[in-house]
N, C-alpha and C positions, 0 to 999 in steps of 0.2 A: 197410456204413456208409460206405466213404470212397469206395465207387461210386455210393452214391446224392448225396455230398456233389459229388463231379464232376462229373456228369451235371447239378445242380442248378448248379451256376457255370460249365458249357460250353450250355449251352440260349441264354442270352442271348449271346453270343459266335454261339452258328452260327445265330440270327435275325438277329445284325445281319449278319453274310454272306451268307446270304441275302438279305436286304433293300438289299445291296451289287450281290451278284452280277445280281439283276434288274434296277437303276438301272442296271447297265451295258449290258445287251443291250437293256435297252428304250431308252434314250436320258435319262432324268430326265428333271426338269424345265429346258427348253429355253428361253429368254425370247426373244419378237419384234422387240422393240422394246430401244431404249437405256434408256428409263424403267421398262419389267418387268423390266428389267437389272439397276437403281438400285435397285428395291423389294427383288428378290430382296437384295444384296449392302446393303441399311438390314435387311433381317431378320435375316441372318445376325452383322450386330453387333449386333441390339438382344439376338439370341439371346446372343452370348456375352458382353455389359457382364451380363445377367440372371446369368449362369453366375458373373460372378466379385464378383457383389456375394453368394450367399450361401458364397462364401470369406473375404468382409471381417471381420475382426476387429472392427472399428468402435471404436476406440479403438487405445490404444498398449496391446497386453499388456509385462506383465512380461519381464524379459530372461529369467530362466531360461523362461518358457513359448515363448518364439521358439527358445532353445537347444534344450529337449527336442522338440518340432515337427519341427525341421531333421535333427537328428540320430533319430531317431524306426527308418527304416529299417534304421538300421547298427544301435540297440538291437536291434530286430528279429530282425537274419538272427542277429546273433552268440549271441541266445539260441536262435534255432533250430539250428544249429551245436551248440549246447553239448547241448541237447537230444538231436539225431542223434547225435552221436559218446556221449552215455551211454547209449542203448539198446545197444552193444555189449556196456557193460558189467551192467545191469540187468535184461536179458533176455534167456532161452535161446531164442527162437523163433529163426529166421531170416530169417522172413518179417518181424518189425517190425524186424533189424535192418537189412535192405536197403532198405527202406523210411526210417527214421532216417540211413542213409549217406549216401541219394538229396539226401534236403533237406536233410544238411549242407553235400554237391555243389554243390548247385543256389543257397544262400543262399553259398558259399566263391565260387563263378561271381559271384555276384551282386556282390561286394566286390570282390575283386582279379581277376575277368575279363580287365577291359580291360586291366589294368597287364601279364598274362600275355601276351596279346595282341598289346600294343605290343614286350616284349621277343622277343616270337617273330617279327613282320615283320621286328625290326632283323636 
């Protein structure tokens, strides 16, 4: 179940590296000229104005729905946290609790990482 769920959210990841890796040994797309320059680099903003109009709200939302949005990831990891650290206590396997340790790990990483981080360079 959670190798077919990986396998299923790393396929697109190693096509688009693939599809990285040969744009670099082939050379991409190369322009001649100043104005296949111009065309290339008006595609590439038409592409991302396209990209962040369907992020637009299109109106003013509510403040708590900007609040819950913003803060949305931190809800997040802290429930997966909560989640990880009580498989130690609600199940005998070992295998889900190493597993539940992992991505309270990985979402505690995710939080105060960087702050760990900064005090270990000082």
């Amino acid at each position: 179940m959670i190798l077919e769920t990986l396998i299923g959210a790393l396929i697109p990841v190693g096509i688009d590296g693939v599809k990285q890796l040969f744009t670099r040994f082939a050379g991409g797309v190369k322009p001649t000229t100043i104005a296949e320059q111009l065309q290339l680099e008006e595609a590439d903003i038409k592409r991302i104005e396209a990209l962040a109009k369907l992020d637009n709200p299109y109106g003013t939302p509510s403040q708590w729905v900007v609040d819950l949005r913003a803060s949305s990831r931190y809800i997040g990891a802290l429930a997966v946290i909560a989640i990880g650290l009580s498989t130690l206590y609600l199940t005998i396997d070992p295998f889900v609790q190493r597993i539940g340790l992992e991505a309270a790990n990985i979402a505690f990483g995710f939080l105060f990482g960087s702050r760990i981080m900064a005090n270990l360079k000082k």
